[in-house]
VMD Tcl script that draws the C-alpha trace (Angstrom):
set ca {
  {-7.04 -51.36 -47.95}
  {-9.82 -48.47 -47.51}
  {-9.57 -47.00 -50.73}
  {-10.91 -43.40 -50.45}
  {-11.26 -40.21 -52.15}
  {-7.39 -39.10 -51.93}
  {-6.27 -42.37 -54.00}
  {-6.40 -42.90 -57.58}
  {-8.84 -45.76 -58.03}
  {-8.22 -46.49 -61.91}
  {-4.02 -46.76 -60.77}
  {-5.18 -48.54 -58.60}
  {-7.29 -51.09 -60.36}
  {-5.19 -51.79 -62.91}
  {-2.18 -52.73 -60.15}
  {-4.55 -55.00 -58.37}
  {-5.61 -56.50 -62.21}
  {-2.29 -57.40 -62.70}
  {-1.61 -59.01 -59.11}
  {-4.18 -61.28 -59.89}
  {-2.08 -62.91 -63.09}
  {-0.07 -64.41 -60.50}
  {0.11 -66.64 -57.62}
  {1.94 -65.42 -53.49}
  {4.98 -67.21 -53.24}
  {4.94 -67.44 -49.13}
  {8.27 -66.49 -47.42}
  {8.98 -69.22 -45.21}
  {11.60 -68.54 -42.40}
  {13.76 -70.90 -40.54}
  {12.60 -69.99 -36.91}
  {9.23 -70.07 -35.26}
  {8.51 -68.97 -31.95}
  {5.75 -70.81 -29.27}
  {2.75 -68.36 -27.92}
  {0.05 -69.00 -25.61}
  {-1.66 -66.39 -25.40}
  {-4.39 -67.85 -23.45}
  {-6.14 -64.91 -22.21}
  {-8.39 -62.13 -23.64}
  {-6.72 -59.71 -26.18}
  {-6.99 -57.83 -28.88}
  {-5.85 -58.41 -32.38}
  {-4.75 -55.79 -34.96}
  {-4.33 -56.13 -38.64}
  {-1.86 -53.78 -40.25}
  {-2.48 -53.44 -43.58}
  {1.30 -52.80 -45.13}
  {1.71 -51.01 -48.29}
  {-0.28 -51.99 -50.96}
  {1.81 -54.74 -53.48}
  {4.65 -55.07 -50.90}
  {3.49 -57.53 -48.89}
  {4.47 -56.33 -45.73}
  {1.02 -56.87 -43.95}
  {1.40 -57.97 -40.55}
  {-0.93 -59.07 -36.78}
  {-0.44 -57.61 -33.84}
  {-1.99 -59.07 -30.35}
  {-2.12 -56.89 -27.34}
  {-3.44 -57.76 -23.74}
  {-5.36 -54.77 -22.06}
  {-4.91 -56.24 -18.64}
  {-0.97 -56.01 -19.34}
  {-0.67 -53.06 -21.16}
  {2.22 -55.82 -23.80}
  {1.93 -56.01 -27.09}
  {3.73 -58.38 -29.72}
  {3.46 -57.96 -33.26}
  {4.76 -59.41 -36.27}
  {2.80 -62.53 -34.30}
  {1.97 -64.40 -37.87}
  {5.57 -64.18 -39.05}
  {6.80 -65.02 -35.51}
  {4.45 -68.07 -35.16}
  {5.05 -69.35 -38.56}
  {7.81 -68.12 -40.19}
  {5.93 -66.91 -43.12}
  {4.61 -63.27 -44.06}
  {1.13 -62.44 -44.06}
  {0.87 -61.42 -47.43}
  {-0.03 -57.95 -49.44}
  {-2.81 -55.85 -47.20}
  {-4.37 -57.56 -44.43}
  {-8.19 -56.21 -44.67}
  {-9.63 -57.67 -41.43}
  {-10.12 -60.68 -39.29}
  {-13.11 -61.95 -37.32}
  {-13.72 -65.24 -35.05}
  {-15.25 -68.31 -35.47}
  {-15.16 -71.78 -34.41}
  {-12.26 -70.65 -32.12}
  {-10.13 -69.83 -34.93}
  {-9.33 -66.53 -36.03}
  {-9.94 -65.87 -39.66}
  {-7.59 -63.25 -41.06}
  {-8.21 -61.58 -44.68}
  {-5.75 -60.52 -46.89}
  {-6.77 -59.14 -49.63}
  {-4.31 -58.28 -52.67}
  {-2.95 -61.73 -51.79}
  {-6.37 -63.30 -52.70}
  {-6.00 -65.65 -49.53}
  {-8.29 -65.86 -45.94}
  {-5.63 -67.57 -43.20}
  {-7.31 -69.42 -40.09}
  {-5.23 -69.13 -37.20}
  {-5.44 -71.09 -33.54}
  {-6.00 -68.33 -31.42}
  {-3.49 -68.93 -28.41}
  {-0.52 -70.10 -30.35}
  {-0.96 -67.74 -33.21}
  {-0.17 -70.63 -35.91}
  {-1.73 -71.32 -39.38}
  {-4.31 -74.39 -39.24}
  {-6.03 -73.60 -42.96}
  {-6.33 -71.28 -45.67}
  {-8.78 -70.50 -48.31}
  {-6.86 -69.29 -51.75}
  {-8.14 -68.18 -54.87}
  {-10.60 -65.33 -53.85}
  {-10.37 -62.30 -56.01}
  {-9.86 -59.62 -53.23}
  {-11.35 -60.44 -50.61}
  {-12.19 -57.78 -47.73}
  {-14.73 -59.26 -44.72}
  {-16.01 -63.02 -44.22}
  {-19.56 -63.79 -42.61}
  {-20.47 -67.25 -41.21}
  {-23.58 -69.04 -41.19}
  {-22.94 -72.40 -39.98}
  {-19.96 -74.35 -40.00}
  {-19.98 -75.35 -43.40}
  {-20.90 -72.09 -45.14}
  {-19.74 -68.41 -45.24}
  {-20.29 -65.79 -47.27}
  {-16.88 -63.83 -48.40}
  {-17.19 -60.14 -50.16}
  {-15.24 -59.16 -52.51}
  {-13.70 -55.93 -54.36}
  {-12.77 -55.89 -58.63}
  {-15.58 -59.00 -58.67}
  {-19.06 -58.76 -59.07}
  {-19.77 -61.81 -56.91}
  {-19.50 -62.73 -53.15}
  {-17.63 -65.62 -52.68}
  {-19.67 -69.05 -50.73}
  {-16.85 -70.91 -48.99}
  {-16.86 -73.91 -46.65}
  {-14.98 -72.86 -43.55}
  {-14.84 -76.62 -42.43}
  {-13.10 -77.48 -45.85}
  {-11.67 -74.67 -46.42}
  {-13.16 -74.19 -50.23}
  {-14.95 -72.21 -51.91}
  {-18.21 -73.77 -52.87}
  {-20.34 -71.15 -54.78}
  {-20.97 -67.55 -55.30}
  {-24.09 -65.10 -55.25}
  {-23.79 -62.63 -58.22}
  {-24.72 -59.00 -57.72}
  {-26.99 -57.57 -60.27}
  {-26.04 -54.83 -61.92}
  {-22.46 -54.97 -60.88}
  {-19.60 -55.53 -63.66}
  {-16.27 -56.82 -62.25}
  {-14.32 -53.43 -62.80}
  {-17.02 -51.53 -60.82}
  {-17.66 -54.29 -58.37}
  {-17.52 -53.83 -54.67}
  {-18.59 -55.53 -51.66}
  {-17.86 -55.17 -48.30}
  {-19.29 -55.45 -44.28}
  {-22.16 -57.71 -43.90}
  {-24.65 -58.04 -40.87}
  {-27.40 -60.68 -40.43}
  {-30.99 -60.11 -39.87}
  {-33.24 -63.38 -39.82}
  {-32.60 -65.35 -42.58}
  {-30.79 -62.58 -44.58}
  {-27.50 -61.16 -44.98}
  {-27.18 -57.42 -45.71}
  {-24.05 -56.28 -47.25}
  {-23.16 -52.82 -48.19}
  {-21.43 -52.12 -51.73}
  {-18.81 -49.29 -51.89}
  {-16.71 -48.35 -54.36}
  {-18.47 -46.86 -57.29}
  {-21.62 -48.16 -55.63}
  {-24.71 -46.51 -53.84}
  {-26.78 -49.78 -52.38}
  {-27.06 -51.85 -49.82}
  {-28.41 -55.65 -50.80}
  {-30.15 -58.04 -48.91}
  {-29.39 -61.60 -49.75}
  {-31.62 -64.53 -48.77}
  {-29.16 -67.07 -47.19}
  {-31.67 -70.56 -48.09}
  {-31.23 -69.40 -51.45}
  {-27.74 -67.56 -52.01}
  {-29.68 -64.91 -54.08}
  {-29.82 -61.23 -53.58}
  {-33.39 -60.37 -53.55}
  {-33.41 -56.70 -52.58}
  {-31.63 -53.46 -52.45}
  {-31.86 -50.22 -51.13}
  {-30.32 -46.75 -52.50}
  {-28.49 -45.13 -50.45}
  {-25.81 -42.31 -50.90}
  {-22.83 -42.92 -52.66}
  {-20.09 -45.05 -51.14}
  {-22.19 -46.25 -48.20}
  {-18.32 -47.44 -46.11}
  {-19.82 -49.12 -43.39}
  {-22.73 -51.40 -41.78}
  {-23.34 -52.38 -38.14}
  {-26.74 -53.65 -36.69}
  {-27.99 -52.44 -33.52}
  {-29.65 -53.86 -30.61}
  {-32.93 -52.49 -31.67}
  {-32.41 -53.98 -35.17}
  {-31.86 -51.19 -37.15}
  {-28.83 -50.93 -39.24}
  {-26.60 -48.00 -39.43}
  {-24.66 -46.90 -42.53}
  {-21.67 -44.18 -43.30}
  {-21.54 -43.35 -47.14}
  {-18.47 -40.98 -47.91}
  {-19.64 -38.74 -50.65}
  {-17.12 -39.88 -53.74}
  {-14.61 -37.57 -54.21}
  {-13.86 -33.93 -56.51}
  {-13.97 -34.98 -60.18}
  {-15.17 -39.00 -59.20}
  {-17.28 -40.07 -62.34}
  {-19.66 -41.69 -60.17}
  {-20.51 -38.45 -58.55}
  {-19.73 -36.34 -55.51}
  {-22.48 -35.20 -53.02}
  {-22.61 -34.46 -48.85}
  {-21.31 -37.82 -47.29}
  {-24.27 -38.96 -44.85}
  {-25.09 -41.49 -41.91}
  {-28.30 -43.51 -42.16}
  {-30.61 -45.56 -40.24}
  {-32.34 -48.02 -41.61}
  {-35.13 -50.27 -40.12}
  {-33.95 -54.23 -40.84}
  {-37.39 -55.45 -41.02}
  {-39.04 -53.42 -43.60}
  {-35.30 -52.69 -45.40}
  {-36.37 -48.54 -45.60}
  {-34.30 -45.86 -44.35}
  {-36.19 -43.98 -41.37}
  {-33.47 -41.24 -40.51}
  {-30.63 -39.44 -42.99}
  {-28.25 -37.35 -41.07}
  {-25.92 -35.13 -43.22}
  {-22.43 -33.86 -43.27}
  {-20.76 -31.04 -45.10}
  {-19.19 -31.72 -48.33}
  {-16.19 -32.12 -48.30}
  {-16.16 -34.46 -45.04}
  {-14.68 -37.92 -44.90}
  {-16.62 -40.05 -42.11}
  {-15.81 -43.85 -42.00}
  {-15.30 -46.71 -39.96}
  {-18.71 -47.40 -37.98}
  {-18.55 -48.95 -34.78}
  {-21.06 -49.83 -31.90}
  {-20.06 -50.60 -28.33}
  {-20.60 -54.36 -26.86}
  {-24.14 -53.28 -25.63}
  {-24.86 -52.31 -29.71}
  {-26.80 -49.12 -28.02}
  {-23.65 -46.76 -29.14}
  {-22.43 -45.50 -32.32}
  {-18.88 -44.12 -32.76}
  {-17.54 -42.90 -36.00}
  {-14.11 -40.97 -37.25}
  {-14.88 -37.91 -39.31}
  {-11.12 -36.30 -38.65}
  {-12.07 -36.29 -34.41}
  {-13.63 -39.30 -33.49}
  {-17.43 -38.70 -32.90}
  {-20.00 -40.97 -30.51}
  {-23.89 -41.00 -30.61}
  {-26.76 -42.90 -28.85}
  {-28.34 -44.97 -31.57}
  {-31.94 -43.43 -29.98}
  {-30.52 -39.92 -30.46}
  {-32.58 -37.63 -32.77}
  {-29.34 -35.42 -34.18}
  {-25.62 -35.83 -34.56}
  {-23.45 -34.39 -31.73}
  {-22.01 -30.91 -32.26}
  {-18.71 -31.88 -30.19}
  {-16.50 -34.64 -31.22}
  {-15.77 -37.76 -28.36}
  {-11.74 -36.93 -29.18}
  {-10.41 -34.37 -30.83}
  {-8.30 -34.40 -33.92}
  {-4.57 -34.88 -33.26}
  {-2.86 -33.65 -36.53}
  {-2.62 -37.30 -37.88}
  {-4.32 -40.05 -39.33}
  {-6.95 -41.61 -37.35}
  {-7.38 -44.37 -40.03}
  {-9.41 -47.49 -37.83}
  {-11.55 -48.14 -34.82}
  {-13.15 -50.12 -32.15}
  {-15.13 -50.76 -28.96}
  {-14.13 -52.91 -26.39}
  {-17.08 -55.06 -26.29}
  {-16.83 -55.76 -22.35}
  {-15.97 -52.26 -20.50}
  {-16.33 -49.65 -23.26}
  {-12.85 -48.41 -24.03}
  {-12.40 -46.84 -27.58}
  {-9.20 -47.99 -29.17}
  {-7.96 -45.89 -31.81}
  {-5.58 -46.92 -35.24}
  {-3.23 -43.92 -35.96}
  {-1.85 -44.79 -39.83}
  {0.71 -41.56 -39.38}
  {2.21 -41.10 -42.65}
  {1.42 -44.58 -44.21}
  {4.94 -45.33 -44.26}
  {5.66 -45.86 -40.51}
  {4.77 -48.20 -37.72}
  {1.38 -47.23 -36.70}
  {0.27 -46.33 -33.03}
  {-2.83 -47.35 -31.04}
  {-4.12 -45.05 -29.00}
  {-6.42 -46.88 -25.92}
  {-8.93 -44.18 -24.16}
  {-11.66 -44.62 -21.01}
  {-15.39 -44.45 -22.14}
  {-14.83 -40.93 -20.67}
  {-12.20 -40.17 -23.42}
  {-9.40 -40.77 -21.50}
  {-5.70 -41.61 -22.23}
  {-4.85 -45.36 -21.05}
  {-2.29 -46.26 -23.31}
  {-0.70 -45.85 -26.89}
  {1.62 -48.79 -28.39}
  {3.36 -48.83 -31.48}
  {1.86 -51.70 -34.05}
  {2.87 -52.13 -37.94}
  {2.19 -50.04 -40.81}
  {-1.06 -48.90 -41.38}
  {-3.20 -50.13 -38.60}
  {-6.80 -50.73 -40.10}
  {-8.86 -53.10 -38.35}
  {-9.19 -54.72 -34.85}
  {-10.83 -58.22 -33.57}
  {-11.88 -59.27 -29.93}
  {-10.50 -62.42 -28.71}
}
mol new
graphics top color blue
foreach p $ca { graphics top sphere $p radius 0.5 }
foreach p [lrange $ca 0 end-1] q [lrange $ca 1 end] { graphics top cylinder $p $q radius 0.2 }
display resetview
């Protein structure tokens, strides 16, 4: 669920308060089907409409141009749940997180099937692992990230934010550095913390611009952040959305590129090599992480639509490309060449928001 400038936060907020006074009841159907999807693919959450819990996976194979979705339901005759937020890898499970359902599924990766769950987060939006007893899980409405044990399946602890109150609380994508965990916080936010992961503490932050959407690290440790401005009439402020670079090591931002106001840029991505930044800001835009000024001419150009998520394959540099349409809709994927080709599009489910190598 990206919330942005076009949606009323406080509706909103007091929705997702509500969903929290109560428990997912998990539809469980009568037939289950057998994958083995034994090769490498590419998974895509679809996020559904917020509160109807019609969140869904799809898996698609680049070297066969197929794509199945509904795989969850299909492989365990359940539903997914209300907005699936993203998924990432580890242990050779997929971890899937769905937030306004308050749950983080592990999947086996070839068969598609449920082998744990972690209930009883708040709203949970991206998990980071540390070993195989501890991960750190963010969170949005909750002024805490969440310390689970991946292994157990529990959630062990939390880290509180400073200066964060539950209605304004907000965060999201971490990225490791040493010993520490860096997390940007969003909504209503304009930081980026630094927690020390011996300790579970945050023991630095760094202003940034408001809304900072987005954190990657890149192969010459720096991090790179997105902030999107606020919106027209936000309480919190509006100002020129902005894309930093910030040195890991000494936590300070060495570069500040601005937009105009007005401008939406999200969803941060770097290529498998981590030496290339891409970026959608209505076209989808690409820079060299060395480069000294944004580009003045987009990597694709703006279709009329909703380019709503992103990603790099990690191996051979195709961009991949989440169309949400009208919201309402299945969603496409569009797949292009590193030169900005057209490979492929495929229909997915609604509102296509995040991706995850296998």
């Amino acid at each position: 669920m990206k919330l942005n400038r076009n949606i009323f936060f406080s509706a909103v907020l007091f929705c997702a308060v509500l969903s929290l006074t109560g428990c997912m009841e998990w539809d469980y159907g009568d037939v289950v089907e057998d994958f083995n999807a034994t090769g490498s693919g590419l998974f895509i959450t679809n996020e559904g409409n917020f509160q109807y819990g019609n969140a869904t996976l799809s898996y698609y194979e680049p070297a066969t141009n197929q794509v199945q979705n509904e795989v969850f339901f299909r492989a365990n005759g359940m539903r997914l749940g209300d907005v699936a937020q993203s998924m990432s890898i580890y242990d050779n499970k997929g971890w899937i997180v769905v937030n306004n359902s308050h749950v983080i599924f592990a999947i086996d990766l070839n068969t598609f099937k449920e082998v744990g769950r972690i209930e009883d987060l708040t709203s949970p939006r991206y998990i980071h692992f540390l070993s195989d007893e501890k991960a750190y899980v963010t969170q949005l409405w909750d002024n805490r990230i969440f310390i689970v044990n991946p292994k157990k399946y529990e959630i062990t602890g939390y880290i509180q934010v400073p200066d964060m109150t539950m209605e304004s609380g907000s965060t999201e994508q971490m990225v490791q550095y040493g010993k520490y965990v860096y997390c940007n916080c969003w909504s209503y936010q304009n930081r980026i913390i630094k927690i020390d992961t011996e300790t579970d503490e945050v023991v630095d932050q760094l202003t940034v611009g408001i809304q900072p959407t987005s954190l990657v690290l890149d192969k010459n440790d720096k991090m790179w952040t997105i902030t999107d401005g606020g919106y027209e009439g936000s309480p919190y402020g509006y100002e020129t959305p902005s894309l930093y670079k910030i040195d890991a090591a000494t936590f300070t931002v060495e570069k500040q590129w601005k937009f105009k106001l007005g401008d939406a840029p999200s969803e941060l991505q770097l290529n498998g090599e981590r030496d290339k930044l891409y970026w959608i800001n209505n076209d989808i835009w690409s820079m060299d992480v060395t480069a000294n000024r944004v580009p003045v001419r987009p990597f694709l150009e703006y279709r009329d639509t909703k380019y709503y998520g992103l990603t790099v394959n990690p191996v051979n540099g195709e961009v991949y490309v989440a169309d949400a349409i009208d919201y309402q809709q299945q969603g496409m994927i569009y797949r292009y060449s590193p030169e900005g080709k057209l490979i492929d599009e495929f229909y997915v489910g609604i509102i296509p928001g995040a991706f995850c190598w296998k």
